[in-house]
matplotlib code that plots the C-alpha trace (Angstrom):
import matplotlib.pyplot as plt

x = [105.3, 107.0, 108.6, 110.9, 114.5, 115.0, 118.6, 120.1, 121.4, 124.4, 126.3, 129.1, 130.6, 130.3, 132.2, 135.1, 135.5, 136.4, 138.9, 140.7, 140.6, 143.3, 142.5, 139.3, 141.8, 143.7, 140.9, 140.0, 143.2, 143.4, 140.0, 141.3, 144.6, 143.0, 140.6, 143.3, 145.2, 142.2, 141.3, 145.2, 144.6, 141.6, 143.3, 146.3, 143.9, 141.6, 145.3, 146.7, 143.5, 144.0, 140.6, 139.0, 137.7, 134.4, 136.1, 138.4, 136.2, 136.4, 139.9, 142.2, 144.8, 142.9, 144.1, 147.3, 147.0, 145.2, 148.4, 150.8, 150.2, 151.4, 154.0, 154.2, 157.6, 157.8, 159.3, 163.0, 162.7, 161.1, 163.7, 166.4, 165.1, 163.6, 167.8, 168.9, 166.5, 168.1, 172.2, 171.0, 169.4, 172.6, 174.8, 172.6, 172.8, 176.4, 176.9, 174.1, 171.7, 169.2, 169.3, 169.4, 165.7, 164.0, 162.7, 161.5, 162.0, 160.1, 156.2, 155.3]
y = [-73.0, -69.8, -71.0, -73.3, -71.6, -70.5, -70.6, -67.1, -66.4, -66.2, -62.8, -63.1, -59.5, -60.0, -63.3, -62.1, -59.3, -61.3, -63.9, -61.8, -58.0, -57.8, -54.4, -56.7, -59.7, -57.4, -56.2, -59.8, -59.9, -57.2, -57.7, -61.5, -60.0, -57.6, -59.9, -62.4, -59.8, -58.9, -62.5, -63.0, -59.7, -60.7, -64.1, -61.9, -59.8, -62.8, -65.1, -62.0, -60.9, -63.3, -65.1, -63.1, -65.1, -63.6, -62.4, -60.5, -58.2, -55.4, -55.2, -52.3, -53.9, -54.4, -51.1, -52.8, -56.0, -54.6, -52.7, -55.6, -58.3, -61.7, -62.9, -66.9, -68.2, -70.7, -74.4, -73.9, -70.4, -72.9, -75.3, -72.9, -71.3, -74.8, -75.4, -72.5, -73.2, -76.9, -75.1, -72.6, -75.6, -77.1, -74.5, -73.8, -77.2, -77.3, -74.6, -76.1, -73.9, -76.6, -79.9, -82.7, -84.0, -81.1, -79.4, -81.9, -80.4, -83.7, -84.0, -87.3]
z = [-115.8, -114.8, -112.1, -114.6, -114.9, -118.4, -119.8, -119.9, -123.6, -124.5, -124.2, -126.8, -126.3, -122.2, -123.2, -125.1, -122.5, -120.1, -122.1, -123.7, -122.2, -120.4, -118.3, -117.3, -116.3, -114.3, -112.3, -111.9, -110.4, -108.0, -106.8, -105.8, -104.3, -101.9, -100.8, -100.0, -98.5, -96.2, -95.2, -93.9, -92.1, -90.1, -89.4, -88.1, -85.7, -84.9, -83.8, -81.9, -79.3, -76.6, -75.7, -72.9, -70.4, -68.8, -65.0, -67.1, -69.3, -67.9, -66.1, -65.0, -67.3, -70.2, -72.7, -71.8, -72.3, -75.7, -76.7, -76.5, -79.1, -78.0, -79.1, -80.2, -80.2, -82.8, -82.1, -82.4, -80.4, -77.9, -77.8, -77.8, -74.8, -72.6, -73.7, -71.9, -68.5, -68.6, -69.0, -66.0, -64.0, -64.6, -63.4, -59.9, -59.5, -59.7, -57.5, -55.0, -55.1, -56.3, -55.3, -58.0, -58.9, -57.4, -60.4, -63.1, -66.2, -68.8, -68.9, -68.0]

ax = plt.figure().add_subplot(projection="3d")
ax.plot(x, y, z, "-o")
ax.set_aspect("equal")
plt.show()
């Protein structure tokens, strides 16, 4: 019979505390923040370590590589710059330095 959960009685002053205390509410608050704040930091540091793949442990040019977060260009940085590629294929083409069809720029 002891193994039944009993109800926990009611703590009125506990209760009231945390409704209307507002030095309590504002810890409440700041705890939330900083945890929040903490979880988008490890996401950060989690996004920028590149996944090591296991011939590259232990690399001469891994404090390097360690140094230098990545940088991820986001989707117009990326269409500005496969832009620019296309205007400089363009222009070598023009000039004949490529020849037309040589470089396929599409996936297919």
């Amino acid at each position: 019979m002891d193994l039944q959960k009993t109800k926990k009685p009611f703590d009125k002053k506990k209760w009231r505390n945390e409704r209307y205390n507002k030095k309590f509410q504002k810890q409440q608050f700041e705890d939330r923040r900083n945890k929040a704040i903490m979880r988008d930091y490890f996401k950060l540091k989690k996004k920028s370590i590149p996944n090591d793949s296991p011939n590259n442990q232990n690399g001469p040019n891994q404090s390097e590589q360690s140094s230098q977060p990545i940088k991820r260009l986001n989707a117009y940085q990326q269409a500005q710059q496969e832009f620019e590629k296309r205007k400089q294929d363009a222009l070598a083409r023009r000039e004949g330095k490529l020849p037309r069809g040589e470089k396929k720029l599409r996936k297919q």
